[in-house]
C-alpha positions as CSV (number, residue, x, y, z in Angstrom):
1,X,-4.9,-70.9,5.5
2,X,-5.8,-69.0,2.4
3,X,-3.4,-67.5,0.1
4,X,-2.1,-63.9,1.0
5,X,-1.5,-61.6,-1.8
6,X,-1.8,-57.9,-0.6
7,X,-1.3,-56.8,2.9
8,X,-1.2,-53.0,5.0
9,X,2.7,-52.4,6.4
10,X,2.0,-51.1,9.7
11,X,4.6,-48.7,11.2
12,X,4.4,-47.4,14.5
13,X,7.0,-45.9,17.1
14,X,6.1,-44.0,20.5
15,X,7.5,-40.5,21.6
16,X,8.5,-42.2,24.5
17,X,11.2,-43.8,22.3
18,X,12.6,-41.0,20.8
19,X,15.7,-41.5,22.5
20,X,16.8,-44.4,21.5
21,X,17.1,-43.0,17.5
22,X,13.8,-43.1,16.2
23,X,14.7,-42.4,13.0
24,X,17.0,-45.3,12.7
25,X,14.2,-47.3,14.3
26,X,11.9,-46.9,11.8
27,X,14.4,-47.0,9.1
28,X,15.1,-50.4,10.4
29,X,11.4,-52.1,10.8
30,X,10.5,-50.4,7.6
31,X,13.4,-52.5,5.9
32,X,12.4,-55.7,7.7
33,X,8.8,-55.4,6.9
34,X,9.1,-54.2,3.3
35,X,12.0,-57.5,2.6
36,X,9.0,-59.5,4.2
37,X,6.5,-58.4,2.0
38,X,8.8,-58.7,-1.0
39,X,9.9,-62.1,-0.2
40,X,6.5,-63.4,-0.4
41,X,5.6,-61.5,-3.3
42,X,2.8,-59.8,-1.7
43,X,1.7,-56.7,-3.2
44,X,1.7,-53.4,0.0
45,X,0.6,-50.3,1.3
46,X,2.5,-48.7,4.4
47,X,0.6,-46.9,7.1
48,X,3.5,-45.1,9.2
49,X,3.0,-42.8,12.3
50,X,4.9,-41.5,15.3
51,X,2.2,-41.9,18.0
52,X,2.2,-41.9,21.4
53,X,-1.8,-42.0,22.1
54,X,-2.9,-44.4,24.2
55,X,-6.1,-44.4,22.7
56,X,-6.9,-45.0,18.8
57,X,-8.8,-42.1,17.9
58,X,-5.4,-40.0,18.2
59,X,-3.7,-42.0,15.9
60,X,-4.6,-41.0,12.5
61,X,-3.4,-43.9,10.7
62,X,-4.3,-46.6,12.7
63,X,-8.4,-44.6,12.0
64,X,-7.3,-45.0,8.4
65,X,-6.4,-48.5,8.7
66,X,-8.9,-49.6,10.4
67,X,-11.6,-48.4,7.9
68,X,-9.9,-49.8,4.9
69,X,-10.0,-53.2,7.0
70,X,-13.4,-53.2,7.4
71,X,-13.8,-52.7,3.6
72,X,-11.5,-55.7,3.0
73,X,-8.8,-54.1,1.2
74,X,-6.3,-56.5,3.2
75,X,-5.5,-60.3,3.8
76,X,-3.5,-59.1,6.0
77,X,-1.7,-56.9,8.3
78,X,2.2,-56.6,8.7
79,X,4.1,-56.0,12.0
80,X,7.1,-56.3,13.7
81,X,5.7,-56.7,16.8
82,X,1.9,-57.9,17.9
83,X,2.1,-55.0,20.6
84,X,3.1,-52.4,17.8
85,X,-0.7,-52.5,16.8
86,X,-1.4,-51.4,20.3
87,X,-0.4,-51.8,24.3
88,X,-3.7,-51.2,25.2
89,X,-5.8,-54.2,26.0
90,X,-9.4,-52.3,25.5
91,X,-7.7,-51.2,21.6
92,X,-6.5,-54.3,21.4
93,X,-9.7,-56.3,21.7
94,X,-11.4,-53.3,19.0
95,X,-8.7,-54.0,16.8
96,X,-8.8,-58.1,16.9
97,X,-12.6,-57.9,16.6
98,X,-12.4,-56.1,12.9
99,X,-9.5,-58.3,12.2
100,X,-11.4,-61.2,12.7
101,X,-15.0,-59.5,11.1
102,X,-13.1,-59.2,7.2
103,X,-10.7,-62.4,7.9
104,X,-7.5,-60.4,7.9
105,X,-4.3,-62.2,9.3
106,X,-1.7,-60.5,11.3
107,X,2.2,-61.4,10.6
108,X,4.8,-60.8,11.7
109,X,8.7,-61.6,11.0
110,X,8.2,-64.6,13.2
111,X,4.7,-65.7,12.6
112,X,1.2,-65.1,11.0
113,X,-2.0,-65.6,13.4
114,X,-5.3,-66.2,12.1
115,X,-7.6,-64.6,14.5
116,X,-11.0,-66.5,13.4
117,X,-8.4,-69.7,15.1
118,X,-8.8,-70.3,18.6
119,X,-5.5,-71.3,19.0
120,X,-3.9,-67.5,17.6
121,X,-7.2,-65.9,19.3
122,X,-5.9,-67.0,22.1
123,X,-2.2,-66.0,21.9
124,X,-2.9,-63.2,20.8
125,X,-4.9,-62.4,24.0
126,X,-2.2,-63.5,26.2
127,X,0.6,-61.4,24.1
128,X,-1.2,-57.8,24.1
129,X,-2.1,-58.5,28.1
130,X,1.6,-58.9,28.7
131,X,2.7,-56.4,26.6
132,X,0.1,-53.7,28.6
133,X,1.5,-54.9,31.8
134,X,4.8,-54.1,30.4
135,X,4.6,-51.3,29.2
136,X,2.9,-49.7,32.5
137,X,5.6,-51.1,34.4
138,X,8.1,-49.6,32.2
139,X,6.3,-46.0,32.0
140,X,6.2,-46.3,35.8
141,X,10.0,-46.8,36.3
142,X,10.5,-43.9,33.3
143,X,7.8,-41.8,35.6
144,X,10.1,-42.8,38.5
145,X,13.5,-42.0,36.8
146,X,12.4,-38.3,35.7
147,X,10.5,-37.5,39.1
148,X,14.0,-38.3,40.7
149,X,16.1,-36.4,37.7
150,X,13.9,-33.1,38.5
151,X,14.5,-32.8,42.2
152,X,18.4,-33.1,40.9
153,X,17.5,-30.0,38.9
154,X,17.9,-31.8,35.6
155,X,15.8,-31.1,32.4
156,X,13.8,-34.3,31.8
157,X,10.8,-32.1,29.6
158,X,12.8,-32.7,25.7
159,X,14.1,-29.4,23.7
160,X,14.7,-26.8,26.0
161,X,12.2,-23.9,26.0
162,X,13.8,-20.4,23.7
163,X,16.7,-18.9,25.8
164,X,18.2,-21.9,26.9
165,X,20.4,-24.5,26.1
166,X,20.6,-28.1,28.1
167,X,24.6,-28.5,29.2
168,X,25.8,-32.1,28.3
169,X,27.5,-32.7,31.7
170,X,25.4,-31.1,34.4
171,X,22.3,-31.8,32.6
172,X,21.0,-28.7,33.9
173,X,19.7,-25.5,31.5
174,X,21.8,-22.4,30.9
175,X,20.2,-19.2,29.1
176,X,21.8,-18.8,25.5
177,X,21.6,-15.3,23.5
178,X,18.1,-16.2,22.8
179,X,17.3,-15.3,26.1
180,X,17.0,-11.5,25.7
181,X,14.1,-12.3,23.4
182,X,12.0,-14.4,26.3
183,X,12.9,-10.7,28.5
184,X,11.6,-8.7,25.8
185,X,8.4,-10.6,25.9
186,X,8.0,-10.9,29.3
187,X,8.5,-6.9,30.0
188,X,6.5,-6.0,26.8
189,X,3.4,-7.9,28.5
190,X,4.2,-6.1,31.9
191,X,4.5,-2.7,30.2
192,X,1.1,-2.8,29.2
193,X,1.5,-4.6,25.3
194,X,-1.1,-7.2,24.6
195,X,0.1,-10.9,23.4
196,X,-1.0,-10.0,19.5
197,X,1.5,-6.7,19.7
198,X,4.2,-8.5,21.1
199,X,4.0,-11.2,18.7
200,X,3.5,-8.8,15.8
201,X,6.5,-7.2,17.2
202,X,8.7,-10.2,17.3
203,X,8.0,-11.2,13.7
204,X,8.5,-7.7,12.6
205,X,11.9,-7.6,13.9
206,X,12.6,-11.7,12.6
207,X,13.0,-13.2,15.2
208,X,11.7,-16.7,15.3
209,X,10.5,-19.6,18.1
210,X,13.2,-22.4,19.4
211,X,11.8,-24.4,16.4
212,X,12.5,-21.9,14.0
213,X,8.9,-20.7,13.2
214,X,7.2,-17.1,13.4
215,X,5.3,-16.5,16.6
216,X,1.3,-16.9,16.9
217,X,-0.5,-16.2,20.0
218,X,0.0,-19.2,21.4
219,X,3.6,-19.4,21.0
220,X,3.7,-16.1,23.5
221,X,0.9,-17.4,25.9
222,X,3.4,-20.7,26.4
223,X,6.4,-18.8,27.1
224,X,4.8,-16.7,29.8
225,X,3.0,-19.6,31.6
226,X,6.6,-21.7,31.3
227,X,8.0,-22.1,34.8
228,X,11.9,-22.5,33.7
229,X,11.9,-19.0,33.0
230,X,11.8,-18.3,36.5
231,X,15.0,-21.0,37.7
232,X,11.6,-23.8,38.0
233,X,11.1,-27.1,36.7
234,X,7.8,-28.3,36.9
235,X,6.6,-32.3,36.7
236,X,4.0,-34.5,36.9
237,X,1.8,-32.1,36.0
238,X,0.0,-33.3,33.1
239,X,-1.9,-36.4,32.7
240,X,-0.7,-38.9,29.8
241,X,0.4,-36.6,27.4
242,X,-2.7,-34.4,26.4
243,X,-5.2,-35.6,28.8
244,X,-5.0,-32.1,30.9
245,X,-3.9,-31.2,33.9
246,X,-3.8,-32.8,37.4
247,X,-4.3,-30.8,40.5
248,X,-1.4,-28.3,41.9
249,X,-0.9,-30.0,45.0
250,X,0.2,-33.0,43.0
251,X,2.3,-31.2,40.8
252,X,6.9,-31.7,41.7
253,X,7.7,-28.3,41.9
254,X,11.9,-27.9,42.0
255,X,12.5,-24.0,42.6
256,X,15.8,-22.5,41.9
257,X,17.5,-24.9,40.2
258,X,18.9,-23.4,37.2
259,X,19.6,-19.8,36.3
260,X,16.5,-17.7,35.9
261,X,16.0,-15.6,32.7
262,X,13.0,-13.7,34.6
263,X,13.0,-12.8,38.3
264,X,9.9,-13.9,39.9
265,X,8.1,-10.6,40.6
266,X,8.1,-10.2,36.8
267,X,7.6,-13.3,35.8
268,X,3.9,-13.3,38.2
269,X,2.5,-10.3,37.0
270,X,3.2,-11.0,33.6
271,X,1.3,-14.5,34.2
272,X,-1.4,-12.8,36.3
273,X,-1.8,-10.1,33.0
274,X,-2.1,-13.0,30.4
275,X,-4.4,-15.0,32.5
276,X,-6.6,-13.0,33.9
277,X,-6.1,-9.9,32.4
278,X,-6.1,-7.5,35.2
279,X,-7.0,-4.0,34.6
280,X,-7.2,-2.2,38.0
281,X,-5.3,-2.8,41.4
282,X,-6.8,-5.9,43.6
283,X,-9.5,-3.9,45.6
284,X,-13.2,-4.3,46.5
285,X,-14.1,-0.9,45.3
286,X,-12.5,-1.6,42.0
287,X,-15.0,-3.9,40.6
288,X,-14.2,-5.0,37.5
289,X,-17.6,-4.5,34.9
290,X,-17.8,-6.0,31.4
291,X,-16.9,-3.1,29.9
292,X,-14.2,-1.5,32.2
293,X,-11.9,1.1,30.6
294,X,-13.4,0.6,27.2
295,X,-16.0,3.2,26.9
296,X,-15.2,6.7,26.6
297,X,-17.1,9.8,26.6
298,X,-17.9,10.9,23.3
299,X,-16.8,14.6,24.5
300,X,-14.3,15.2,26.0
301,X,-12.6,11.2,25.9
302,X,-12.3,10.8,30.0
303,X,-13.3,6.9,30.4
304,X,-17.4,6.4,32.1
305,X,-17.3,3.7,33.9
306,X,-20.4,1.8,35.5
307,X,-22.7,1.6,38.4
308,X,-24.8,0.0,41.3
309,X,-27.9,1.6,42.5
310,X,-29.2,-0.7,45.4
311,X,-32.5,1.1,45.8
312,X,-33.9,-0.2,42.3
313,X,-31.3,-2.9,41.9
314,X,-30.1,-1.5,39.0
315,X,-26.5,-0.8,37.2
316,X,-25.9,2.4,34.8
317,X,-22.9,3.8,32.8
318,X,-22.0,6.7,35.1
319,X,-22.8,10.3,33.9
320,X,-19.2,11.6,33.0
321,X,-17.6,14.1,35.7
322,X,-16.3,16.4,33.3
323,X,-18.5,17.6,30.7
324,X,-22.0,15.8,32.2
325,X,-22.3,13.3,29.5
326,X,-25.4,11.9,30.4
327,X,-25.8,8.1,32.5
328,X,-28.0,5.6,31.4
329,X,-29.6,2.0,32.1
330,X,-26.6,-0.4,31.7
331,X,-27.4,-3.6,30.7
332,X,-29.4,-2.3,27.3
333,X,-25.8,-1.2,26.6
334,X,-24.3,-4.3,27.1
335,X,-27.0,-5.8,24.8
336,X,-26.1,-4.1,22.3
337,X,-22.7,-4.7,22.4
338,X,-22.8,-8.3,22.2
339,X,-25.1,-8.1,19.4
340,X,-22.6,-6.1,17.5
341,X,-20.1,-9.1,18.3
342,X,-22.9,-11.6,16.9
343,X,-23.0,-8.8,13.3
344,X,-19.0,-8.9,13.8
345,X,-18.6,-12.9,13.8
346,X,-19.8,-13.3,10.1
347,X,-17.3,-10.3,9.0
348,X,-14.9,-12.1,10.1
349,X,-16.1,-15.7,8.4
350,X,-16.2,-13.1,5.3
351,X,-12.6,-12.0,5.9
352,X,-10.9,-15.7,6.5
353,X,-12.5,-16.9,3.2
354,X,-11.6,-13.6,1.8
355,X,-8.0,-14.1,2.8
356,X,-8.1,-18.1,1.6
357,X,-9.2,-17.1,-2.0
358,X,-6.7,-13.8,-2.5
359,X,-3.5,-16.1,-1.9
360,X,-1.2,-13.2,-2.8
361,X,2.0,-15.2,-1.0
362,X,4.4,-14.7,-4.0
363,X,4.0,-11.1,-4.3
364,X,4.5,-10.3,-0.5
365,X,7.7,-12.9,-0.7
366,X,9.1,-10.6,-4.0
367,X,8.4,-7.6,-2.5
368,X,10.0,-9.2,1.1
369,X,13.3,-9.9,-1.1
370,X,13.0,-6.1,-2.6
371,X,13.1,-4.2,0.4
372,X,15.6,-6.9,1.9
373,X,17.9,-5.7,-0.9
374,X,17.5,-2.2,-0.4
375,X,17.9,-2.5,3.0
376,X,21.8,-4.1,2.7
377,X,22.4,-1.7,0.7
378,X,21.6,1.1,2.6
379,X,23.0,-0.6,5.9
380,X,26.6,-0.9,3.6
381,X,26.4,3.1,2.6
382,X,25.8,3.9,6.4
383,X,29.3,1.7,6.9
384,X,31.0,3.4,3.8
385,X,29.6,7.4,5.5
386,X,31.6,6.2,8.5
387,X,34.6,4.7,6.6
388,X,34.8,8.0,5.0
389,X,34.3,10.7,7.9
390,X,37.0,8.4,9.6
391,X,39.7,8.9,6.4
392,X,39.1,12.6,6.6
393,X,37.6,12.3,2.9
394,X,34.1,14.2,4.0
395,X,33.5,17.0,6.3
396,X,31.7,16.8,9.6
397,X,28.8,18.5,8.4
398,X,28.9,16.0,5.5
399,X,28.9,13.4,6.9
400,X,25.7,14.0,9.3
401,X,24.1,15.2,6.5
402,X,24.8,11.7,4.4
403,X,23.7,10.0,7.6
404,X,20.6,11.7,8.0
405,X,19.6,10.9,5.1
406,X,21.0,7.5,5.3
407,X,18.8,6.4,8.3
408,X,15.7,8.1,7.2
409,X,15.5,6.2,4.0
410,X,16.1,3.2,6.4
411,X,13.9,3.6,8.6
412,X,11.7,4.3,5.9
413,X,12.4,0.6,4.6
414,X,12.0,-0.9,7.7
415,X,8.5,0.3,8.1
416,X,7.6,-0.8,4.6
417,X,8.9,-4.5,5.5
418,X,7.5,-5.1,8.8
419,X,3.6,-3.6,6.4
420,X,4.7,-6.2,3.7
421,X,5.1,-8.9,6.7
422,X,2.1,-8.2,8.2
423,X,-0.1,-8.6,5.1
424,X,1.3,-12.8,5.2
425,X,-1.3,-14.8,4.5
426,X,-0.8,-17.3,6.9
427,X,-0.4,-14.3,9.7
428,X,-3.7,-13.3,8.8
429,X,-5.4,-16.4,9.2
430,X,-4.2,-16.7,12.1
431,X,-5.1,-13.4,13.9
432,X,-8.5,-13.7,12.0
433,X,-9.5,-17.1,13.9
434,X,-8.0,-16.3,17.0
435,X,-10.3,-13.1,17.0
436,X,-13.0,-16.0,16.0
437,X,-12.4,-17.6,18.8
438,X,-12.8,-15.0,20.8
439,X,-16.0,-13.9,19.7
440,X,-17.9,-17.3,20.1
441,X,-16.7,-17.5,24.0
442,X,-18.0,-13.9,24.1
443,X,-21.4,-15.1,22.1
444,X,-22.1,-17.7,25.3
445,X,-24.1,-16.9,28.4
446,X,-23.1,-13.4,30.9
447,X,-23.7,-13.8,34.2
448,X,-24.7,-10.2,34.0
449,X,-27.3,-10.9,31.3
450,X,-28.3,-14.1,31.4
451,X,-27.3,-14.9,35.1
452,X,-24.8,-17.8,34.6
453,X,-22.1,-18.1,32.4
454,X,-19.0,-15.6,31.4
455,X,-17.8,-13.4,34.3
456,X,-18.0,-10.1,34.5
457,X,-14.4,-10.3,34.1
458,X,-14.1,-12.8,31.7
459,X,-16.6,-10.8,29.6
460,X,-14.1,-7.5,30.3
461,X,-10.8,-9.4,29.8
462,X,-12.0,-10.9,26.1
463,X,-13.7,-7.7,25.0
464,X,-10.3,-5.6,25.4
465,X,-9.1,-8.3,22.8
466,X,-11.4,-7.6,20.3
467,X,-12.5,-3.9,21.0
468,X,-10.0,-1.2,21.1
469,X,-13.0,1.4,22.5
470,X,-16.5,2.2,22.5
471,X,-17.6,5.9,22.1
472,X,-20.7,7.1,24.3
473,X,-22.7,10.6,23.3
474,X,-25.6,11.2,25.3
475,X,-25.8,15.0,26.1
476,X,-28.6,16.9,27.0
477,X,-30.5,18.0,23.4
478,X,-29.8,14.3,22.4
479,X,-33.2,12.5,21.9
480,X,-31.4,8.8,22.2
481,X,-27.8,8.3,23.1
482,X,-25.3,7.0,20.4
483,X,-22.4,4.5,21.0
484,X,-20.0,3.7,18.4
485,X,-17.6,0.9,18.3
486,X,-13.9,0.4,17.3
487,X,-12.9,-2.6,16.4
488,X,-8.9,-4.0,16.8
């Protein structure tokens, strides 16, 4: 066996053993493997991930590992355990084959293998078979355990979602004070606020998500599809751990097994609104078009709306029912609409690298700490107005006055901060690509236009997410209509 001098430490611990003290875990096989290496006096690099993939292109270091093998960087790789380098035997034979292609070795605490030998070929084989087998077996009693845990009403899904707390003892969740925060979004979404205002909101007022972060869209859109909120705890329903969904009727369902936060009326419609977006009341004769409640008649503001004419098969913007703003042919409309979204796509590549190259983080943090500042100290002379008026030492028309002017400079404040907060960067960026996003599902096939793709709903739903309205002028002395467009 040739001489080993430099070698890749490879570190690896699954999710599914978080509870058993990862940290200390890795602390642990770090120390083992890094005494090993130094006991040998071979030089090493340490690759270290927590992974739970059962595939290798989700694990980022194991990618990175594997390519530095192939350029022979390594005699050899260091484990603490063969199965470490994977539990699945289709990786596993990937991962022996360009260990044996450069020549590297694999040791461990108890033993290196040489996998160009037979003899370690073969055990090595044998050891990442049974260490598959195992590990389904014990994923199926864990799969087994938390299935029966759920129909106890115990929360077997990790952290508790925002309003709740896990109690020790009944093992069951129990809102906290954070709770009025998942109601405020919740009732915001049903009282007609869109999941960008309601975030906007939340990270005006500084309020943050269970793990401490501001709120993005998708923050809000997880909340409102949670099932907990409603006193539900929901299993089994995804496949591995990001592989998607599996069907409803295989899904463990436990209904009213905790305290609710949001009774179930709410909690529906607010999922039906975020999901689907509904804009008119479930009937046939409220056909939902692409651009439902969006344009407006450039007179008088009442909203035109389209229509079917089955004796030329064709659909128009309605002619408007107060001031006779003229109709017209429909889909040239929507034409140009969705070439404006195509024009609107590179103004917003424009903006992100715009936003990327005017980093202007420290100033909006100072001027954050500023208006902070002036903010305590108005909040303290508003306590030392009502300290006074309560000594006697000012008058009662005083001491409104003094207010007044008190909560008008605050208020005055507060506006200024929540401006200052919305110019982050980072809360840009992120309202700029979800707004990208948007735009490239719109830029795919209409089913009105193209006669597959996007329905009409789909196309309605995503263009009240980018469009706040669309103005429509065609009156009688008008040669061609005009239609103007407000972006959000």
């Amino acid at each position: 066996m040739r001489e080993i001098k430099h070698v890749a430490i490879y570190l690896r611990l699954s999710r599914d053993e978080e509870n058993r003290g990862i940290d200390e875990m890795l602390a642990s096989h770090r120390h083992t493997l890094t005494e090993l290496c130094k006991q040998n006096k071979w030089s090493f690099e340490t690759f270290e991930e927590i992974a739970s993939s059962k595939t290798i292109e989700k694990r980022q270091k194991m990618v990175e590992l594997l390519e530095r093998i192939k350029d022979y960087h390594y005699d050899a790789v260091v484990v603490m355990d063969i199965d470490r380098l994977s539990r699945n035997e289709y990786d596993s034979s990937d991962i022996k084959k360009e260990l044996f292609m450069s020549g590297t070795f694999i040791v461990t605490p108890t033993k290196t293998y040489d996998p160009s030998k037979d003899e370690d070929s073969l055990l090595l084989g044998i050891q990442s078979l049974v260490a598959s087998q195992e590990y389904k077996q014990i994923l199926k009693r864990m799969q087994r355990g938390k299935r029966y845990a759920s129909t106890l009403g115990h929360w077997v899904n990790g952290i508790p979602p925002l309003g709740y707390d896990k109690n020790p003892k009944t093992k069951k969740l129990e809102p906290n004070d954070k709770a009025e925060h998942v109601r405020f979004i919740f009732n915001a979404i049903v009282n007609g606020k869109t999941v960008s205002d309601v975030y906007h909101e939340l990270n005006g007022m500084g309020i943050k998500t269970r793990s401490g972060r501001k709120f993005h869209f998708n923050a809000i859109e997880r909340i409102v599809n949670n099932y907990a909120y409603k006193g539900t705890i929901v299993n089994n329903r995804i496949i591995g751990h990001h592989d998607g969904e599996r069907p409803k009727n295989e899904w463990i369902i436990v209904e009213n097994v905790h305290p609710a936060i949001i009774d179930e009326e709410i909690w529906e419609k607010a999922n039906t609104i975020v999901n689907t977006y509904r804009f008119s009341a479930p009937r046939s004769k409220n056909k939902i078009y692409p651009t439902t409640k969006l344009i407006f008649c450039g007179n008088c503001g009442k909203v035109q709306g389209a229509q079917y004419h089955p004796h030329i098969d064709k659909y128009y913007l309605k002619i408007c029912g107060n001031c006779k703003n003229r109709a017209f042919l429909y889909e040239p409309i929507l034409k140009q609409i969705k070439e404006w979204i195509g024009d609107k796509r590179q103004e917003i590549l424009d903006s992100i690298v715009d936003v990327g190259e005017n980093d202007n983080s420290k100033e909006i943090e100072y001027k954050k700490k500023q208006l902070e500042k002036e903010i305590r100290k108005v909040t303290q002379a508003l306590d030392n107005i009502e300290i006074l008026f309560e000594e006697s030492e000012i008058s009662l028309q005083q001491y409104r006055e003094r207010k007044a002017k008190r909560m008008e400079q605050l208020e005055q404040l507060n506006l200024e901060l929540a401006k200052v907060e919305s110019e982050s960067p980072q809360d840009k960026l992120s309202d700029l690509s979800e707004i990208l996003k948007r735009v490239d599902y719109l830029l795919g096939k209409w089913v009105c236009l193209d006669g597959e793709g996007l329905t009409d709903e789909e196309v309605n739903r995503s263009l009240h997410y980018i469009i706040d309205r669309i103005t429509w002028t065609y009156g009688k002395q008008d040669s061609e209509p005009k239609l103007e467009i407000k972006w959000k």
